[in-house]
One Martini backbone bead per residue (centre of mass of N, CA, C, O) as a GRO file, in nm:
protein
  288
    1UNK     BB    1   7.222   4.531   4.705
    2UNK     BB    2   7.461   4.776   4.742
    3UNK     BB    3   7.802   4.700   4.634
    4UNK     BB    4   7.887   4.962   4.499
    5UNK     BB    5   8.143   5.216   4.485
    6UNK     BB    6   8.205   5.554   4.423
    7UNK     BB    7   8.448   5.780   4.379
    8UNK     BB    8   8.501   6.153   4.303
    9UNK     BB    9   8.874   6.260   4.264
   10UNK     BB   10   8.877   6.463   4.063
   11UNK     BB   11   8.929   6.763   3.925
   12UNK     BB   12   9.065   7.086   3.974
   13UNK     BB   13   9.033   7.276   4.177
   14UNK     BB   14   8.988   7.596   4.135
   15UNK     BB   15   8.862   7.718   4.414
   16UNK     BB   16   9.175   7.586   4.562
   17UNK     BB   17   9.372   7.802   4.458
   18UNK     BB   18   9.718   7.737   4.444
   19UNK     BB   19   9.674   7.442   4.610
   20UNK     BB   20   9.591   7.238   4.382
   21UNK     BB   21   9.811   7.235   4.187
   22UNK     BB   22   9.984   7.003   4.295
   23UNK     BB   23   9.734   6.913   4.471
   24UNK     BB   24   9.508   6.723   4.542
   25UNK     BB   25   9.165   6.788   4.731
   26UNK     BB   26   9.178   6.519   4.869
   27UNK     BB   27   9.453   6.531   5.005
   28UNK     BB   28   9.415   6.748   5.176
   29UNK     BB   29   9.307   6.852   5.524
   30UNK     BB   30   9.109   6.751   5.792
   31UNK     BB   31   9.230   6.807   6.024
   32UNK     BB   32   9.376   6.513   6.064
   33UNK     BB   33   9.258   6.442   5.770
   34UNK     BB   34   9.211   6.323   5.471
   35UNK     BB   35   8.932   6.394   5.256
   36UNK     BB   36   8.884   6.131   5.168
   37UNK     BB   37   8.805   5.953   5.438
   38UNK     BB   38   8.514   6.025   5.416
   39UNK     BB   39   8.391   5.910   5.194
   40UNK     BB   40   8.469   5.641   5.262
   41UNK     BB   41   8.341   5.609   5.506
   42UNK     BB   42   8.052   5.628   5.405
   43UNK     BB   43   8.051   5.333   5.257
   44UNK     BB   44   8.164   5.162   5.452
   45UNK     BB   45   7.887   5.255   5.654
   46UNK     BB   46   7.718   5.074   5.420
   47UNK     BB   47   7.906   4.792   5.349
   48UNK     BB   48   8.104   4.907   5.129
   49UNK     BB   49   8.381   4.689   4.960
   50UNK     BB   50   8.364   4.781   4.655
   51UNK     BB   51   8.580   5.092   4.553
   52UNK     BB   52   8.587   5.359   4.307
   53UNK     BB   53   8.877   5.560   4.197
   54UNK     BB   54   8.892   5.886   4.070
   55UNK     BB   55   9.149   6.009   3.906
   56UNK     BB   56   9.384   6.228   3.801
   57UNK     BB   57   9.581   6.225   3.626
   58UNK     BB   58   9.909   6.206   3.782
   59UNK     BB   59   9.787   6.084   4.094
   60UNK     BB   60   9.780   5.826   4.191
   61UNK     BB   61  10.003   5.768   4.358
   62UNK     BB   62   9.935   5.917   4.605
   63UNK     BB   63   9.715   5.752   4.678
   64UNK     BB   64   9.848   5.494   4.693
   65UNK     BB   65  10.009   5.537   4.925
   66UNK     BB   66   9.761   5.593   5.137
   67UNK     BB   67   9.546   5.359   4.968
   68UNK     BB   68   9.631   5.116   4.781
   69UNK     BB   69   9.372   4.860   4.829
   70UNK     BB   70   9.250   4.764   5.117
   71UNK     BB   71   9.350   4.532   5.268
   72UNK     BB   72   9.394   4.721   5.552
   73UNK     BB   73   9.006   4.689   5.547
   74UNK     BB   74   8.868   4.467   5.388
   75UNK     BB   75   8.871   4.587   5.075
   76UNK     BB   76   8.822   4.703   4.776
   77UNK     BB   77   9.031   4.871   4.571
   78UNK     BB   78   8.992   5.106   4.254
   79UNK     BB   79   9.114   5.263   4.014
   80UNK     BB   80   9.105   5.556   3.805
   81UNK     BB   81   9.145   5.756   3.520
   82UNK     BB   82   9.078   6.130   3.420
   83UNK     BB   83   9.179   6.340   3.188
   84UNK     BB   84   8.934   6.465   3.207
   85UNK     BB   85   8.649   6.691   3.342
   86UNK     BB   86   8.292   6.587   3.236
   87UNK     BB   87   8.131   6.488   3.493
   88UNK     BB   88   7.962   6.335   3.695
   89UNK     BB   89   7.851   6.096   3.499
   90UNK     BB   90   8.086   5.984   3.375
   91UNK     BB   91   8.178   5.789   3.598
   92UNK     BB   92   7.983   5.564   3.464
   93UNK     BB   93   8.151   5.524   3.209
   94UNK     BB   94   8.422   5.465   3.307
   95UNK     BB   95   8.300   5.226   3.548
   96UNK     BB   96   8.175   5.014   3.380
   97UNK     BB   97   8.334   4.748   3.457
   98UNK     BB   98   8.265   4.746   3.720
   99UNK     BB   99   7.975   4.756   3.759
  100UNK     BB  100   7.850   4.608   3.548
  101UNK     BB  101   7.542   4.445   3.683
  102UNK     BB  102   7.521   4.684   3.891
  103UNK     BB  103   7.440   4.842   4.171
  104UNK     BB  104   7.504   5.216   4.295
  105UNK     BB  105   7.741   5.427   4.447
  106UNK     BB  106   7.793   5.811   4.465
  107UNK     BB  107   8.056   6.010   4.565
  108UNK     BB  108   8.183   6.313   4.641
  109UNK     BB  109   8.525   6.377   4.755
  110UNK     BB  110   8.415   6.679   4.910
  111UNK     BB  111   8.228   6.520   5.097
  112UNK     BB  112   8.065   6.572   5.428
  113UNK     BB  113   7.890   6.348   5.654
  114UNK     BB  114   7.714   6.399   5.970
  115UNK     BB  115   7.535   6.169   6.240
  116UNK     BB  116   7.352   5.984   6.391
  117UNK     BB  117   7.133   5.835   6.166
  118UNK     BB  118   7.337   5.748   5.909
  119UNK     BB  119   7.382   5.445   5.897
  120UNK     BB  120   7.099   5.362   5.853
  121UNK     BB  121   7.031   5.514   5.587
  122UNK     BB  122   7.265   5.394   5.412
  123UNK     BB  123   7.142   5.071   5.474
  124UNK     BB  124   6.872   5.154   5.325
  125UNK     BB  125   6.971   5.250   5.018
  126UNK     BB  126   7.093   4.979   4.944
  127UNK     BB  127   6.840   4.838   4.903
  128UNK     BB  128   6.814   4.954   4.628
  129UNK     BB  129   6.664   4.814   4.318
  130UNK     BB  130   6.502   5.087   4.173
  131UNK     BB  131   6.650   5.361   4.057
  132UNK     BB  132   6.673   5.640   4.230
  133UNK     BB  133   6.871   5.847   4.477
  134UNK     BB  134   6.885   6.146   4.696
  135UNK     BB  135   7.049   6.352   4.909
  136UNK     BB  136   6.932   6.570   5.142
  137UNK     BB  137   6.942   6.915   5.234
  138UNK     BB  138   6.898   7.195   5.402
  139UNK     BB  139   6.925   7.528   5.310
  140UNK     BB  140   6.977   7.903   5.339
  141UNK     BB  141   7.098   7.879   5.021
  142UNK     BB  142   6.933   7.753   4.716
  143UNK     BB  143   7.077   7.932   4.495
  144UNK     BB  144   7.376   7.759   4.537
  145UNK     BB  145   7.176   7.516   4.474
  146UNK     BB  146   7.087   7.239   4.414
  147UNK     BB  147   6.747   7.111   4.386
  148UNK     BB  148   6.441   6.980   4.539
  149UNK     BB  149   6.142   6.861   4.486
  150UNK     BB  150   5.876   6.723   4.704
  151UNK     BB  151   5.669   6.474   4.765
  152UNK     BB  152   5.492   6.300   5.030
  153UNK     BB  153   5.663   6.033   4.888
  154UNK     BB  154   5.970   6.154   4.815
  155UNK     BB  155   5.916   6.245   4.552
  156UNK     BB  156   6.055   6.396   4.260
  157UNK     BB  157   5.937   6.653   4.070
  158UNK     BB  158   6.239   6.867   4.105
  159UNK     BB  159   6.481   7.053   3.938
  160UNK     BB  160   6.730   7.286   4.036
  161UNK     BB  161   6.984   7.489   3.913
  162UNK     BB  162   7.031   7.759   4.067
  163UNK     BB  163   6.780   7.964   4.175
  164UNK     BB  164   6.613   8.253   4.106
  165UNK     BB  165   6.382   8.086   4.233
  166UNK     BB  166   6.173   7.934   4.490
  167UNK     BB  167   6.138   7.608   4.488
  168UNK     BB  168   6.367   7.513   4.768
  169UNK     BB  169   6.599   7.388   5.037
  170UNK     BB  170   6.684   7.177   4.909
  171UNK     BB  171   6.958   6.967   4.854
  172UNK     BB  172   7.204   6.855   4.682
  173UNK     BB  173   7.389   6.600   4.715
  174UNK     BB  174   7.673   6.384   4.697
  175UNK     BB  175   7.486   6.152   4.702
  176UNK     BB  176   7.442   5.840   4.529
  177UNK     BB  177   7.175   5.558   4.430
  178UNK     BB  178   7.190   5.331   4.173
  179UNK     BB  179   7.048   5.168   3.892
  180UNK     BB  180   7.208   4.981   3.599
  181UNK     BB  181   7.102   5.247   3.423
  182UNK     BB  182   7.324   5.445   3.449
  183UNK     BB  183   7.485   5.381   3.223
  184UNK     BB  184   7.327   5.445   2.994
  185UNK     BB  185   7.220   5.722   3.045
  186UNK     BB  186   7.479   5.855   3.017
  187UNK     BB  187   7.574   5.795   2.747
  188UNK     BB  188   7.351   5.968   2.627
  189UNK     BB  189   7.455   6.220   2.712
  190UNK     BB  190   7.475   6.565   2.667
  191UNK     BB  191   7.630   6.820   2.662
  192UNK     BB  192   7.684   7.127   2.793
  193UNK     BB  193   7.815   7.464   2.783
  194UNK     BB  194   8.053   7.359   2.954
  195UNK     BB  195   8.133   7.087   2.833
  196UNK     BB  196   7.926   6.895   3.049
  197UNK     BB  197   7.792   6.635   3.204
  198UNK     BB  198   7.477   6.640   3.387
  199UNK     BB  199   7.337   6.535   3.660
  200UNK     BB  200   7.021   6.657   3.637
  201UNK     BB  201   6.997   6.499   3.355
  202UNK     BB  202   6.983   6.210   3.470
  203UNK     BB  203   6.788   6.291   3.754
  204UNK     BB  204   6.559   6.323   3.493
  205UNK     BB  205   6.535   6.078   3.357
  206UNK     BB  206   6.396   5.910   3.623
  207UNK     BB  207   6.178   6.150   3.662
  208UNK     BB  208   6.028   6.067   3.360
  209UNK     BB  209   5.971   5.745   3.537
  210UNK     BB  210   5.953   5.762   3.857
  211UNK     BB  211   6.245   5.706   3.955
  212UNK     BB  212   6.268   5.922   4.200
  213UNK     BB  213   6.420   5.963   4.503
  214UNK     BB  214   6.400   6.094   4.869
  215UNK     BB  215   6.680   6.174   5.129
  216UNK     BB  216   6.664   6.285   5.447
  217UNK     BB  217   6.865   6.529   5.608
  218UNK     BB  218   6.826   6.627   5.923
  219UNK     BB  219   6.900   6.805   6.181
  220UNK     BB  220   7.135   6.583   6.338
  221UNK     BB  221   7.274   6.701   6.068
  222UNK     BB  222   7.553   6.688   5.803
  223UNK     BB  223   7.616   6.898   5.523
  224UNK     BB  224   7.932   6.949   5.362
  225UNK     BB  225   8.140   7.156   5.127
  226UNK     BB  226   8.476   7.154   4.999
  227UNK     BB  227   8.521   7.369   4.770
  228UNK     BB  228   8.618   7.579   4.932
  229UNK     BB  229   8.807   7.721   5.179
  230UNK     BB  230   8.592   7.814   5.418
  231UNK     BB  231   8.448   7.532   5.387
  232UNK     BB  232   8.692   7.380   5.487
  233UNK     BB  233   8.759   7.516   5.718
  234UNK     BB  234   8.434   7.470   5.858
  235UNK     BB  235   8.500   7.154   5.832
  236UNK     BB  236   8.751   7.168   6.051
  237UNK     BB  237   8.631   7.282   6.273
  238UNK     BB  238   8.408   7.079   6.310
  239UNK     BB  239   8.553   6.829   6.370
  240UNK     BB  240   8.724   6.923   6.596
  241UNK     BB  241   8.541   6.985   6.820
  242UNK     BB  242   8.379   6.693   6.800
  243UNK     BB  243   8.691   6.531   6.881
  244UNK     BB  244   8.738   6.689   7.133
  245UNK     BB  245   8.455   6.668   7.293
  246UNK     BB  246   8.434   6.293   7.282
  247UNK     BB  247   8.700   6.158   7.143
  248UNK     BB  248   8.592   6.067   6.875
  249UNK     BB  249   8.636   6.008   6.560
  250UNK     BB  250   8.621   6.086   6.242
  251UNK     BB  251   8.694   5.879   5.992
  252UNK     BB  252   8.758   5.640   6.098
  253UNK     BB  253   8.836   5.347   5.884
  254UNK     BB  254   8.954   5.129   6.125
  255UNK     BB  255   8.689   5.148   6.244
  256UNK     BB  256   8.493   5.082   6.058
  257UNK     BB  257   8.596   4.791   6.013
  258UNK     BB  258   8.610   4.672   6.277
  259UNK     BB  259   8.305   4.668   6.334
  260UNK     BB  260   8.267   4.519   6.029
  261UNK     BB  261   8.423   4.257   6.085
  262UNK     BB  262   8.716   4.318   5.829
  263UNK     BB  263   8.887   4.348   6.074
  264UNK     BB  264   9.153   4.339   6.288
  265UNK     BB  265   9.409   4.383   6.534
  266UNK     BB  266   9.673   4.321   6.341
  267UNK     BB  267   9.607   4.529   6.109
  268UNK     BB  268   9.606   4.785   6.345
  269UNK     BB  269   9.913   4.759   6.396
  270UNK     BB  270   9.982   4.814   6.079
  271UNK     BB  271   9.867   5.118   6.072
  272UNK     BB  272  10.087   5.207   6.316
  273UNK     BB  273  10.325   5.200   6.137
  274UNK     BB  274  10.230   5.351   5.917
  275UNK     BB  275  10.149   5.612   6.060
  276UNK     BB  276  10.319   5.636   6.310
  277UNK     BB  277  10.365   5.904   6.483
  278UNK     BB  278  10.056   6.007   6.663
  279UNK     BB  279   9.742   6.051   6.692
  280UNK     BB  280   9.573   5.846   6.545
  281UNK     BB  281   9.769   5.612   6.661
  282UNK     BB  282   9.657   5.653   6.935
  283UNK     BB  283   9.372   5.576   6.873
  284UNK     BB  284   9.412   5.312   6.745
  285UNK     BB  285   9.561   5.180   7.046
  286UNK     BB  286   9.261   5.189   7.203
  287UNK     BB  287   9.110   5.000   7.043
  288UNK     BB  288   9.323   4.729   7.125
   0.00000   0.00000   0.00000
């Protein structure tokens, strides 16, 4: 089972400048929530407790604030800084000490994903043994983004990094489980033109092995990337519709905490101190 968990909520947003420029853009606002809740949401509900944020040089403090430690959530949060963005693969090099002898899950922290049997799919990945696997989502211009061939067997055949030609229209998306070889594989990694160790690169490793899998997200499903504001604002309209249509929140990371009875009552009583008067808190205090 993979029990550790890794969020990447470096980089620089230079793509939502003025706006990251202050602050970093995982803690920006998805309708009503930081947009970190989300990837947290997601190890969660994979059940995983024990999970490493990557934040860059003098954001922390930031962090510290809204997430201290996972006590209130009954997981355990960990810290590093980045000095600066080398690429997605470098987060297992950074996070080497964490990671130790364990397989690993990694999401990076502007993905948001929601689906209705999301949780079954997560909790079967956690199962991953040996190599890596890759979660998968069709999109209508597979040319904007990195892309995945797969055979009937869900085995990954190709990968290419926006296609100029047409691959496949899976997309590949930020979230990532990795047996305890990817330590190792990262650190081989050489910089591309870009100055950044690839991710690419890595899942050519596994795939040069035969140990690359897909998992895919249904048409039930969604896979937004929070990269740009156009895509920020229409993952917050969905959001929004959503939880205003059902009465349910997503992400609420208290309400994943008290179903996987990893916290009480009384925990929750705590976080409605912590956010004040609110409408989340107003959610929380339905729960209990």
């Amino acid at each position: 089972m993979i029990k550790k968990g890794i969020i990447l909520a470096g980089g620089k947003g230079t793509r939502m400048s003025p706006l990251t420029k202050a602050v970093n853009k995982q803690l920006l606002p998805i309708y009503d929530k930081p947009l970190i809740f989300y990837p947290l949401s997601i190890l969660m509900l994979a059940k995983i407790k024990d999970i490493l944020i990557i934040v860059n040089k003098g954001q922390l403090n930031q962090y510290k604030k809204l997430l201290p430690n996972g006590n209130n959530l009954g997981i355990k949060i960990t810290y590093l800084e980045q000095d600066k963005p080398r690429g997605l693969p470098d987060a297992f090099v950074v996070g080497n000490k964490f990671i130790e002898k364990e397989n690993v899950a990694m999401i990076l922290g502007d993905n948001f994903f929601y689906g209705q049997n999301l949780t079954s799919k997560l909790l079967n990945n956690t199962k991953l043994k040996k190599g890596a696997r890759v979660v998968l989502h069709k999109v209508q211009k597979p040319e904007q983004f990195g892309v995945a061939k797969i055979d009937k067997k869900n085995r990954i055949i190709n990968i290419k990094e926006k296609p100029k030609k047409y691959l496949s229209d899976l997309a590949i998306t930020g979230l990532y489980f990795f047996d305890n070889k990817v330590v190792d594989y990262a650190k081989k990694l050489k910089p591309s033109k870009r100055g950044e160790v690839e991710i690419v690169d890595l899942l050519n490793f596994y795939k040069s092995k035969k140990q690359l899998s897909a998992d895919i997200i249904g048409r039930g499903g969604a896979w937004l990337d929070t990269g740009s504001i156009d895509d920020f604002y229409k993952t917050s309209a969905f959001v929004s519709a959503i939880e205003n249509r059902q009465g349910l929140k997503i992400a609420c990371i208290e309400e994943i905490a008290l179903n996987n009875r990893w916290i009480n009552k009384k925990h929750i009583k705590k976080s409605i101190k912590f956010y004040g008067n609110c409408e989340y808190s107003k959610y929380l205090s339905k729960l209990i």
